[in-house]
C-alpha positions as CSV (number, residue, x, y, z in Angstrom):
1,X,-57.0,187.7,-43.0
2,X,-53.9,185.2,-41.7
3,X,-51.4,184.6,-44.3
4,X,-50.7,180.7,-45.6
5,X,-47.6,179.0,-44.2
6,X,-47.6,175.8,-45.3
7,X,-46.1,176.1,-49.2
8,X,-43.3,178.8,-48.9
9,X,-41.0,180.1,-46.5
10,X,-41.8,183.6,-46.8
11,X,-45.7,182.7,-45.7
12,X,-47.2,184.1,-49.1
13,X,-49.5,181.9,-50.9
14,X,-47.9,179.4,-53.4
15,X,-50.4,179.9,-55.8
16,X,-49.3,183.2,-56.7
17,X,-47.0,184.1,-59.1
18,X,-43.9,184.7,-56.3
19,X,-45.1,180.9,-55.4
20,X,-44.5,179.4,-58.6
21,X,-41.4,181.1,-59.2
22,X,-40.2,179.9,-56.0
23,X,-41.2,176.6,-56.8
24,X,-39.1,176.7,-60.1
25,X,-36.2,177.7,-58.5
26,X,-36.9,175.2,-55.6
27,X,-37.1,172.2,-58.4
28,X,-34.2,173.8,-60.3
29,X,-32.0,173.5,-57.0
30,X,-33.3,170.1,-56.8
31,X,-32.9,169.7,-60.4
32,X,-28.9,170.6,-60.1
33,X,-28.5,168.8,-57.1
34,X,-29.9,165.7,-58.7
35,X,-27.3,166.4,-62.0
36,X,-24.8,166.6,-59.5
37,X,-25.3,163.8,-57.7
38,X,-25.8,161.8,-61.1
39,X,-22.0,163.0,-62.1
40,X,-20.7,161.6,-58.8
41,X,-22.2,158.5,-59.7
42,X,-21.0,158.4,-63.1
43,X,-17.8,158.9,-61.7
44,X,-18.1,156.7,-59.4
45,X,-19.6,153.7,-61.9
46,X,-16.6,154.4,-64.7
47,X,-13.9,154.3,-61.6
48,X,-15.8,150.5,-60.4
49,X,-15.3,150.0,-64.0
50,X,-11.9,151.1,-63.9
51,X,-11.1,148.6,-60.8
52,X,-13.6,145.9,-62.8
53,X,-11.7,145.6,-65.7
54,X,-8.1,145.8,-63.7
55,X,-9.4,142.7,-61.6
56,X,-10.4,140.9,-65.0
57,X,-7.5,141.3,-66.0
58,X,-5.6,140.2,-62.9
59,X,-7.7,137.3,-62.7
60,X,-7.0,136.5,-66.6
61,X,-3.3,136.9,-65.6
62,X,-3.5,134.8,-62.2
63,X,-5.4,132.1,-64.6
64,X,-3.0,131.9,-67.3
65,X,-0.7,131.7,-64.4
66,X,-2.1,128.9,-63.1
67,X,-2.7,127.3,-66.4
68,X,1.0,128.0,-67.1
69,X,2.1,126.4,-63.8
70,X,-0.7,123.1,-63.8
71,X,1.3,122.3,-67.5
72,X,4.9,122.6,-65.9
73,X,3.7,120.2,-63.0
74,X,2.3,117.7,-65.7
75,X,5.6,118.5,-67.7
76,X,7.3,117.5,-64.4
77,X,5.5,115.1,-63.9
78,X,6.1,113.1,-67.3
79,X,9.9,113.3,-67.4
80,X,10.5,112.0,-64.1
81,X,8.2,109.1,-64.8
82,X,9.5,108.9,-68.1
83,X,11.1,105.4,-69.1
84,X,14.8,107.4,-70.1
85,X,15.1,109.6,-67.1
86,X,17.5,109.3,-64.9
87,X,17.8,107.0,-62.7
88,X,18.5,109.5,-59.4
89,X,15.7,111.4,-58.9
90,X,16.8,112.6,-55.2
91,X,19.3,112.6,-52.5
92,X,21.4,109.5,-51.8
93,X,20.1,107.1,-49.3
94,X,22.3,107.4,-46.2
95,X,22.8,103.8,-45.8
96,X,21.3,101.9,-48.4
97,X,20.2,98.4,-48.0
98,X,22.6,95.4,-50.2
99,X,20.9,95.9,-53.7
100,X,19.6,92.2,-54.6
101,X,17.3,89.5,-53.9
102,X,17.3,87.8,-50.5
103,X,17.9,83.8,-50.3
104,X,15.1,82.2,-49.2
105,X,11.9,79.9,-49.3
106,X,10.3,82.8,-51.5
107,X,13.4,82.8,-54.0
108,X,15.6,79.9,-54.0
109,X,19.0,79.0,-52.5
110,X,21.7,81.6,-53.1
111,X,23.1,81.6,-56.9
112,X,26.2,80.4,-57.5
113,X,28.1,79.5,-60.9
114,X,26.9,76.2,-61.8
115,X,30.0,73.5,-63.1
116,X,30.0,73.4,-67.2
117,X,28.5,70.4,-69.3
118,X,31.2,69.9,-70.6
119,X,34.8,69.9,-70.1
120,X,37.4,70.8,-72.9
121,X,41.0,69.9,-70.9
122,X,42.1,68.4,-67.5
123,X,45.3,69.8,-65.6
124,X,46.4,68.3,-62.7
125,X,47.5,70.8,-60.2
126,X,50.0,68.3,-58.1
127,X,50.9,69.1,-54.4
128,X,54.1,70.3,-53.8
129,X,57.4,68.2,-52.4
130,X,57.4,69.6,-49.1
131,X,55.4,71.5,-46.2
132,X,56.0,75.4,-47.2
133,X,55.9,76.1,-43.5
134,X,58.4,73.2,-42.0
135,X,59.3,71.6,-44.8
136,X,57.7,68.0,-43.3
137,X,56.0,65.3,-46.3
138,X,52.5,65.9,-47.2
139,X,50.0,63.5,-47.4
140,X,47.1,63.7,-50.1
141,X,43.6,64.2,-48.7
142,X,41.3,64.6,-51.6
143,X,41.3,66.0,-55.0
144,X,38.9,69.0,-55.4
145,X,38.0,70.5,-58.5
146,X,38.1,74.1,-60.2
147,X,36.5,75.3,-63.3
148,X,37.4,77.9,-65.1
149,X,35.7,79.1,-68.1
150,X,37.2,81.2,-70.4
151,X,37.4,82.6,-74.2
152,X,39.6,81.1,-76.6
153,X,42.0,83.9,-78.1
154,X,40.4,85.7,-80.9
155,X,41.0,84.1,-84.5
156,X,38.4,84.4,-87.2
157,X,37.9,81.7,-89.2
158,X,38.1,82.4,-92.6
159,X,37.2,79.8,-95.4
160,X,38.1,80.4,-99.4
161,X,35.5,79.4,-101.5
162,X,36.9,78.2,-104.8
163,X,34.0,78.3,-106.8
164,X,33.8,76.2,-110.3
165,X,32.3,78.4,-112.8
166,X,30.9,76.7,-116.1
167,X,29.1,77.2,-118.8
168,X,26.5,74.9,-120.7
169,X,27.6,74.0,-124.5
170,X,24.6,73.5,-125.7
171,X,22.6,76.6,-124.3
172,X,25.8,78.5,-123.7
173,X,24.1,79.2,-120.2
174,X,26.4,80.4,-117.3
175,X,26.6,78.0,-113.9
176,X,27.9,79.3,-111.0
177,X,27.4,76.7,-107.7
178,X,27.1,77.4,-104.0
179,X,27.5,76.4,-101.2
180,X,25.7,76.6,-98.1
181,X,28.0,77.8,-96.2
182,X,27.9,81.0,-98.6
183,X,25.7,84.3,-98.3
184,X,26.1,85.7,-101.8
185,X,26.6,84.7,-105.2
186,X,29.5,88.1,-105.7
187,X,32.7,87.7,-106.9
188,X,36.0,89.4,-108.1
189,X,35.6,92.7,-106.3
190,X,33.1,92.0,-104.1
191,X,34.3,88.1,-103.5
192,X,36.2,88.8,-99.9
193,X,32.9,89.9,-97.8
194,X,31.8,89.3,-93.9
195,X,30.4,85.6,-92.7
196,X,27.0,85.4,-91.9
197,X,27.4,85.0,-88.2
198,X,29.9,88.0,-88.1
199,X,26.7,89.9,-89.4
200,X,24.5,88.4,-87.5
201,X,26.4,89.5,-84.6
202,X,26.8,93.1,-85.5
203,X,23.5,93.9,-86.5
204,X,22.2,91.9,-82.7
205,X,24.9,94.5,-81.0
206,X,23.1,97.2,-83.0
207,X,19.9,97.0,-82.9
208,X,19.2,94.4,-80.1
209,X,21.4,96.0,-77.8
210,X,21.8,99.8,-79.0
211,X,25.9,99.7,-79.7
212,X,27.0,102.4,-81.7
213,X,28.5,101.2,-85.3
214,X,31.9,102.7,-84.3
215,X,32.1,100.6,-81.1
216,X,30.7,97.4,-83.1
217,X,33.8,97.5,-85.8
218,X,36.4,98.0,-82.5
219,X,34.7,95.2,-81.0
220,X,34.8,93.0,-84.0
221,X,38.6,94.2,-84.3
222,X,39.6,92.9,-81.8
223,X,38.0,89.1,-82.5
224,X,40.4,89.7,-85.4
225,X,37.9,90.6,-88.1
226,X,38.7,94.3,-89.8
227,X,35.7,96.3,-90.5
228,X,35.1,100.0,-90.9
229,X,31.5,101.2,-89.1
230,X,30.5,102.1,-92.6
231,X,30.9,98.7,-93.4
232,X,29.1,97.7,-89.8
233,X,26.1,99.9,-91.8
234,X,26.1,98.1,-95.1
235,X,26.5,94.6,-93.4
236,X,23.5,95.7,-91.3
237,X,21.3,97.0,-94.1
238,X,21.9,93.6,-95.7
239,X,20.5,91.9,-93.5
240,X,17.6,93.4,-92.6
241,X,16.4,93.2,-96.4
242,X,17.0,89.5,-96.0
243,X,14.4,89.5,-93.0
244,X,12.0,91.7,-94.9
245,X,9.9,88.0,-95.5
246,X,10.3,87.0,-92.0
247,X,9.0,90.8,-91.0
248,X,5.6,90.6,-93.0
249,X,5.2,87.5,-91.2
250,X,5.4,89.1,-87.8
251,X,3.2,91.9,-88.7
252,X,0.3,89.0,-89.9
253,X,1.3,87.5,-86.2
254,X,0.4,89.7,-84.6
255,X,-3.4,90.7,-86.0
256,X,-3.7,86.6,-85.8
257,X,-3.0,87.0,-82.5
258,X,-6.1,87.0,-80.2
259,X,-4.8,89.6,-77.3
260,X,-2.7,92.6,-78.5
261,X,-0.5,95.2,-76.5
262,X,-0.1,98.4,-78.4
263,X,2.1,101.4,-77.3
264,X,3.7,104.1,-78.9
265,X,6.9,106.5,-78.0
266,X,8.2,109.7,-80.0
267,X,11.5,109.0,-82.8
268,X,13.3,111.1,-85.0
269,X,14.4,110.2,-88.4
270,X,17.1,112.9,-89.8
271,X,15.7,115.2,-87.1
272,X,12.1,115.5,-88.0
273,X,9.6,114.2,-85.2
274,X,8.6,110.7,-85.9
275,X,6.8,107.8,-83.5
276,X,7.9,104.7,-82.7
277,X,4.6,102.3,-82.8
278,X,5.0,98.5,-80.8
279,X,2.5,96.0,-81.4
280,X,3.1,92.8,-78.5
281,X,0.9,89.9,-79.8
282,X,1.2,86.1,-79.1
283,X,5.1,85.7,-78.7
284,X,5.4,88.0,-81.3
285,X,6.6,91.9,-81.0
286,X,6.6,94.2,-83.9
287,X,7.9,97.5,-83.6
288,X,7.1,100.3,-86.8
289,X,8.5,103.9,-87.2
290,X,6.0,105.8,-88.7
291,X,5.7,109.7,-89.6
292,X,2.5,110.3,-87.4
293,X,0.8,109.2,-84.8
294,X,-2.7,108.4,-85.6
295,X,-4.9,105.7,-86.3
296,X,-4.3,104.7,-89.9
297,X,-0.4,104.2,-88.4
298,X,-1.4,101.8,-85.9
299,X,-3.9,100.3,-88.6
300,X,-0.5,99.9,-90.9
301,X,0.3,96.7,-88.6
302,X,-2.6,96.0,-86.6
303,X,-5.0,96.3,-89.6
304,X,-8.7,98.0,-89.9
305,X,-10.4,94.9,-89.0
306,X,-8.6,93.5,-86.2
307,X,-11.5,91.7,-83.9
308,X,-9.4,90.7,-80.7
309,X,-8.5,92.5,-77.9
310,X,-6.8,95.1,-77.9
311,X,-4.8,95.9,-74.7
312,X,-3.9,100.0,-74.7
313,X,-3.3,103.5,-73.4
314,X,-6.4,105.9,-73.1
315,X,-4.9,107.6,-76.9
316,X,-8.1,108.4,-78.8
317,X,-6.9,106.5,-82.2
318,X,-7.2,103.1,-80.2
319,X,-10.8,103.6,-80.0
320,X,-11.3,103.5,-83.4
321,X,-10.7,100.3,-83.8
322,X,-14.5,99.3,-83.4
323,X,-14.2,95.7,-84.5
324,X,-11.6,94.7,-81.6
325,X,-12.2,94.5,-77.7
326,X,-10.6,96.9,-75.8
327,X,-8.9,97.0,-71.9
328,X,-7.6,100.4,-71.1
329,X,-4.5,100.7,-69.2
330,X,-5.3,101.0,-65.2
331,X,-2.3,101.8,-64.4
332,X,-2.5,105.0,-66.4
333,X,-5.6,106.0,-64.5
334,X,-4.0,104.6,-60.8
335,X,-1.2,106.9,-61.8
336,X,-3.9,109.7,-62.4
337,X,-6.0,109.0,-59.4
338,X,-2.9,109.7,-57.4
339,X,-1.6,113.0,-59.1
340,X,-4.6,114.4,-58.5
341,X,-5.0,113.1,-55.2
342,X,-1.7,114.5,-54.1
343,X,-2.5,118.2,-55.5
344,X,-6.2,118.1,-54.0
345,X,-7.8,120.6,-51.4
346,X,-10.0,119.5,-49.0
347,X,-13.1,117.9,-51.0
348,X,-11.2,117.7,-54.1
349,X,-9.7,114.2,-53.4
350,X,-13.0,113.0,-53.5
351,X,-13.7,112.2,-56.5
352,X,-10.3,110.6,-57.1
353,X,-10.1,108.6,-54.2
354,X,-13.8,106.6,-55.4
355,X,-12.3,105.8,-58.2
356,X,-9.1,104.8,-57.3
357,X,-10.9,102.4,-54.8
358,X,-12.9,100.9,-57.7
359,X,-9.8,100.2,-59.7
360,X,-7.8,98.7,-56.8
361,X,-11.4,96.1,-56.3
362,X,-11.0,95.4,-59.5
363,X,-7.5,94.5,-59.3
364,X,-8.0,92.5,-56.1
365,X,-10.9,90.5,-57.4
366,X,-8.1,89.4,-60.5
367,X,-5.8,88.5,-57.9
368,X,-8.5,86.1,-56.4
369,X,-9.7,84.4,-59.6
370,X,-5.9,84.1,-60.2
371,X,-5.6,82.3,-57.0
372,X,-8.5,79.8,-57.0
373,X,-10.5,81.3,-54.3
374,X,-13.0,83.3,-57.0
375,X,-15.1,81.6,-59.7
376,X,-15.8,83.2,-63.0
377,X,-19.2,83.6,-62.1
378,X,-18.8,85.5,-59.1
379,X,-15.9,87.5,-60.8
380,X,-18.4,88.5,-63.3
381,X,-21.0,89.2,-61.1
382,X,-18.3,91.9,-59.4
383,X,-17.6,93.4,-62.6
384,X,-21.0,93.9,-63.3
385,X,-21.2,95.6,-60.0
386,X,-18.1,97.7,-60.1
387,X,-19.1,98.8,-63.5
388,X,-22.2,100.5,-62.0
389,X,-20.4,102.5,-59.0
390,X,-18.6,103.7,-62.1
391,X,-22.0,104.8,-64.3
392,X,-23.3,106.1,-60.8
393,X,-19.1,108.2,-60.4
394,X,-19.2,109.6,-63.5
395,X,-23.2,110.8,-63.2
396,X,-22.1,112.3,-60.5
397,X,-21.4,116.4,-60.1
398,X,-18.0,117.7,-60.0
399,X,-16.9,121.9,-59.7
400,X,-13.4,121.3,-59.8
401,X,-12.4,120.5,-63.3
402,X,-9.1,118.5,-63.3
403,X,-11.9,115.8,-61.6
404,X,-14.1,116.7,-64.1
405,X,-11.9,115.5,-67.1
406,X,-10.9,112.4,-64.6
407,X,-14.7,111.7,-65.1
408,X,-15.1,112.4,-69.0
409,X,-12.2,110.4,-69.5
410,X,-14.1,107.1,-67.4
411,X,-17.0,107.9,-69.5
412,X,-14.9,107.7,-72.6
413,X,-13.5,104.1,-71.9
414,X,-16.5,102.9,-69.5
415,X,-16.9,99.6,-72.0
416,X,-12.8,98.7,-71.5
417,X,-12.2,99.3,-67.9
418,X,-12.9,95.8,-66.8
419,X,-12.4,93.8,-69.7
420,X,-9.4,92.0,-67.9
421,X,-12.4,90.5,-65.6
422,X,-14.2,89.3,-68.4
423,X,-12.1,87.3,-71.0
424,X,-9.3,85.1,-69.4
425,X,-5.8,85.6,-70.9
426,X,-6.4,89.6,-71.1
427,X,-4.2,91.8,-69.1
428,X,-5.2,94.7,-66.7
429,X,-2.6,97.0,-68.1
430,X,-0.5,97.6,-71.4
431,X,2.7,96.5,-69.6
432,X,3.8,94.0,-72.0
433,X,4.1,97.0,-75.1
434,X,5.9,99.0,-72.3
435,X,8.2,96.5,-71.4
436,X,9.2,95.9,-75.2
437,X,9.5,99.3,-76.3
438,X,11.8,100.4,-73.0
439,X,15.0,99.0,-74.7
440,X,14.1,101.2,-77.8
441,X,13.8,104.4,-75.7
442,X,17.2,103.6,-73.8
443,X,18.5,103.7,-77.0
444,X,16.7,106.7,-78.8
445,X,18.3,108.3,-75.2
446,X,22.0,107.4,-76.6
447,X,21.8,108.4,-80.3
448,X,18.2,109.8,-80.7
449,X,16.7,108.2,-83.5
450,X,17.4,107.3,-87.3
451,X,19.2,109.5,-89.7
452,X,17.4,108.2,-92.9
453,X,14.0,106.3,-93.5
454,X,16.2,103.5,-95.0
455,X,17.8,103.2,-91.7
456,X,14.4,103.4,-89.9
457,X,13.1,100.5,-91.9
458,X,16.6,98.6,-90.9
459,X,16.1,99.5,-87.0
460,X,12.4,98.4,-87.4
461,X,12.7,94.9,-89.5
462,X,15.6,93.8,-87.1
463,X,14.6,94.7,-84.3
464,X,11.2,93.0,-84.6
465,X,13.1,89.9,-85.3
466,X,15.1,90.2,-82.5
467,X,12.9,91.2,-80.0
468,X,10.7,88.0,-81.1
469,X,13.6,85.8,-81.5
470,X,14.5,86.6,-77.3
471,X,10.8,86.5,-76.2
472,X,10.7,82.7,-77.9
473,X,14.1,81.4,-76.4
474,X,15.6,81.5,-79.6
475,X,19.2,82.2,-80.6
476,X,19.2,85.3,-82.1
477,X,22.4,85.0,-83.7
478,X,21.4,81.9,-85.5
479,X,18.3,83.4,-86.5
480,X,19.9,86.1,-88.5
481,X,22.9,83.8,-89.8
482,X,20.7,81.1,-91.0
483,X,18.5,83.3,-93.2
484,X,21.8,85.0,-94.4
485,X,22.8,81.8,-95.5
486,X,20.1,81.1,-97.6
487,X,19.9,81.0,-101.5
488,X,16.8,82.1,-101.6
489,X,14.3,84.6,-99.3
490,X,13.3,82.4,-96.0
491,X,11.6,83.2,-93.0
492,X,13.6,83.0,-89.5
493,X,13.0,80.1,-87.5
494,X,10.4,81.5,-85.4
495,X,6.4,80.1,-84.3
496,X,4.2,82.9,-85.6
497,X,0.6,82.9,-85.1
498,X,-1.9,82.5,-88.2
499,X,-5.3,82.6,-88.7
C-alpha cells in the first residue's frame, strides 16, 4: 500500500492524529506569523500617524504663516496708501522733471501776478541827473510801472465802548445798550475781551487750517494783540457755541440734500479710539466725531430715513440705510482688482482682471454720456448689460479664496455698482467725502485728535462751518465774525439745502 503525499511532508496521511497535529502547528506558525506581521503594521500605521499629525501641524503652522504674512501685506498695503503717509515712498528720482503745470492751449498762458484794483499811494521814482556810466544827460523814454503789495505794520485796533447803563424809575428795570460792533454784554472784569474778527481768525487758523493754539497766540502777538493759547482755547470754544444754530442747519442740509458723500476716518478724544464721520451733501459738508463706528452714528447726521443717494465705501452700516439709493465706491474695488492682480499665480488673475474690465466699461461709457457722444438710453441699455456679466462673474466658480471674497463682496453691492449710470448728478466714487476729510487727517497726523469731548464738539461745529463756508466762496472770517457779533443766536451766511 503507497503512502499519501499530498497533505504532509513526512508522507503520512493527514487524517491521522500526527496529521492534525501537524496541521495545528502549521496554522499556529501561520497564526504567529500573521500576529507578527499585524505588529509591523501597527507600527507602521502609529509611525504614518506620527508623520500625519507632524504634517498637520506643519501645514497649520505654514497656514497661520501665510495668514500672518497676507495681513502684513494688506497692513502694508493700507499705510502707504493711507491719506497721512508720507509723502516719499521710494528712492529719489535722478532727475526729476520741473514740478508744475505746463503753459499751454490745455492750461492757459503762464501765471503771473496780476496788477491790484486798487492803488493806495503813487511814488515817483525820478531818473537820475546824469549817465552812471559817462556821466552824459538822459533823456526820458517812458514811464513804466511797479506794484508792490505789501502789509501795513501790525496795529490792532482797539475801540472803548463806553456803555450808558440805566435803570427804569418806574419798573426799577436795569438797561444796558449795545452796540453792534460788540460781541458780549460783560463788563468790569470781563469788559477788556478779544474782537470778533480776532476770533474769527484764530479759531479759522485752528480748525480750518490745523495751527496749534501756541503758534496762533505768537502769531496774533505779533499783529500786536496779546493772548495766551489758553485764551486761543476759550476764544475758540466761544465761538463754536455761537455756531451751534448754524451747525444743526448744516446737519438738516445735508439729509435735504438729494446726493450724499459719506466717509469715515479713525480719531481720538483724550486717547480713547474714536471716528471721525463726513457727510458731503449739496455745498454742504458736515463732519461728526462720534464714539463708534456703526450705523446709528452715521444715522446721527444723515438720519434713518434718508431716501437720496447715498454715495459710499463698501462698510456694511451704509447698507442699512434701506430707504436711500446707493453707489459703491469703484475706486475701492479698481484698487482691489489690482492688489489682487499683482499677488496672482497663473489663473488666479482671472477672476480679477473680468472684473476690473467691467468697471473700467463702466467708467468709459460715463465719460461718453459726459461728452455728448452717448444718450441716456443707450447708457442705460449698457448698464443693463454690464450688470449681467456681473450676475454671470459672481455665479461663477472660484478655488482661490481671496477671489472668492472679491466675488461675495460684488454680490453684496450688485444693486449700487452702476448707480452712477443711472441717475445724472451721481458720482462713480466717494471722492468728494475723501477730499473733505483729508485736511482733518493731516491734522489728526500733527496733534492726533481731541483731548476732551467739549473740544471734539468745538473741532466738529467749526470745522463744518468752515469747510462749507470755503466750498461756497464765502469769507470764512466774516462768517464767524458776523455771528459773533450778533445779539442774539444767528445762522452764518451760508445757502443750505431744505426740504
Amino acid at each position: 500500500m503507497s503512502t499519501v503525499t499530498t497533505g504532509a511532508r513526512t508522507g503520512r496521511d493527514p487524517a491521522g492524529s500526527d496529521g492534525w497535529r501537524w496541521r495545528l502547528a502549521w496554522l499556529e506558525d501561520q497564526n504567529a506569523a500573521l500576529r507578527d506581521e499585524q505588529q509591523r503594521l501597527e507600527a507602521e500605521r502609529e509611525q504614518l500617524q506620527t508623520e500625519n499629525e507632524r504634517l498637520r501641524a506643519e501645514r497649520e503652522r505654514l497656514q497661520a504663516a501665510n495668514e500672518r504674512l497676507r495681513a502684513e501685506v494688506d497692513a502694508l498695503r493700507r499705510a502707504a496708501k493711507r491719506q497721512a503717509a508720507p509723502f516719499s515712498k521710494g528712492d529719489p528720482t535722478p532727475n526729476p522733471k520741473r514740478p508744475g503745470r505746463r503753459p499751454g492751449a490745455a492750461y492757459g498762458t503762464r501765471a503771473y501776478r496780476q496788477p491790484p484794483e486798487h492803488v493806495d499811494q503813487v511814488v515817483e521814482v525820478e531818473l537820475p541827473a546824469g549817465c552812471p556810466g559817462c556821466g552824459g544827460e538822459l533823456v526820458l523814454e517812458r514811464v513804466a510801472t511797479q506794484h508792490v503789495e505789501d502789509l501795513p505794520a501790525a496795529r490792532p485796533l482797539v475801540t472803548c465802548y463806553q456803555v450808558q447803563v440805566g435803570r427804569c424809575r418806574v419798573c426799577g428795570r436795569r438797561v444796558q445798550p449795545r452796540h453792534p460792533g460788540q460781541t458780549s454784554d460783560a463788563l468790569g472784569a470781563a469788559g477788556t475781551q478779544l474782537g470778533p474778527r480776532a476770533v474769527a481768525l484764530a479759531s479759522w487758523l485752528s480748525k480750518g487750517l490745523g495751527v496749534p493754539v501756541g503758534k496762533i497766540a505768537r502769531l496774533l502777538g505779533q499783529l500786536g494783540v496779546r493772548i495766551t493759547p489758553g485764551g486761543v482755547v476759550q476764544a475758540v470754544a466761544r465761538a463754536a457755541r455761537a455756531l451751534q444754530p448754524t451747525y444743526q442747519a448744516l446737519a438738516g442740509g445735508v439729509r435735504a440734500s438729494p446726493v450724499v458723500a459719506g466717509d469715515e476716518t479713525g480719531w481720538r478724544v483724550g486717547g480713547i479710539r474714536a471716528w471721525l464721520w463726513t457727510f458731503v451733501g449739496e455745498q454742504v459738508t458736515v463732519y461728526r466725531i462720534a464714539r463708534g463706528r456703526g450705523y446709528r452714528d452715521a444715522a446721527a447726521v444723515l438720519g434713518e430715513d434718508y431716501a437720496g443717494v447715498l454715495e459710499r465705501d463698501g462698510w456694511a452700516p451704509y447698507r442699512r440705510f434701506v430707504h436711500a439709493r446707493h453707489q459703491t465706491c469703484l475706486a475701492h474695488l479698481l484698487r482691489r482688482c489690482r492688489e489682487l492682480i499683482s499677488d496672482a499665480v497663473a489663473g488666479q488673475a482671472k477672476t480679477p482682471h473680468a472684473v476690473h474690465r467691467v468697471l473700467e466699461h463702466a467708467l468709459r461709457l460715463r465719460d461718453a454720456h459726459n461728452a455728448g457722444t452717448l444718450d441716456a438710453a443707450t447708457l442705460a441699455a449698457e448698464a443693463e448689460r454690464l450688470g449681467a456679466q456681473v450676475d454671470k462673474l459672481i455665479a461663477g466658480a472660484t478655488r482661490y479664496p481671496p477671489n472668492r471674497r472679491l466675488l461675495d463682496h460684488l454680490g453684496r453691492e450688485r444693486e449700487h455698482l452702476f448707480t452712477f449710470l443711472r441717475i445724472p448728478g451721481v458720482e462713480a466714487t466717494n471722492w468728494r467725502a475723501e477730499q473733505a476729510i483729508r485736511p482733518a487727517v493731516v491734522s489728526r497726523k500733527a496733534w492726533g485728535g481731541n483731548r476732551t469731548w467739549t473740544g471734539a464738539d468745538t473741532w466738529q461745529v467749526l470745522a463744518s462751518v468752515l469747510r462749507t463756508a470755503s466750498q461756497q466762496d464765502r469769507d470764512p472770517i466774516e462768517q464767524v465774525a458776523r455771528v459773533l457779533r450778533a445779539p442774539v443766536p444767528i445762522l452764518a451766511d451760508l445757502a443750505i439745502p431744505s426740504r
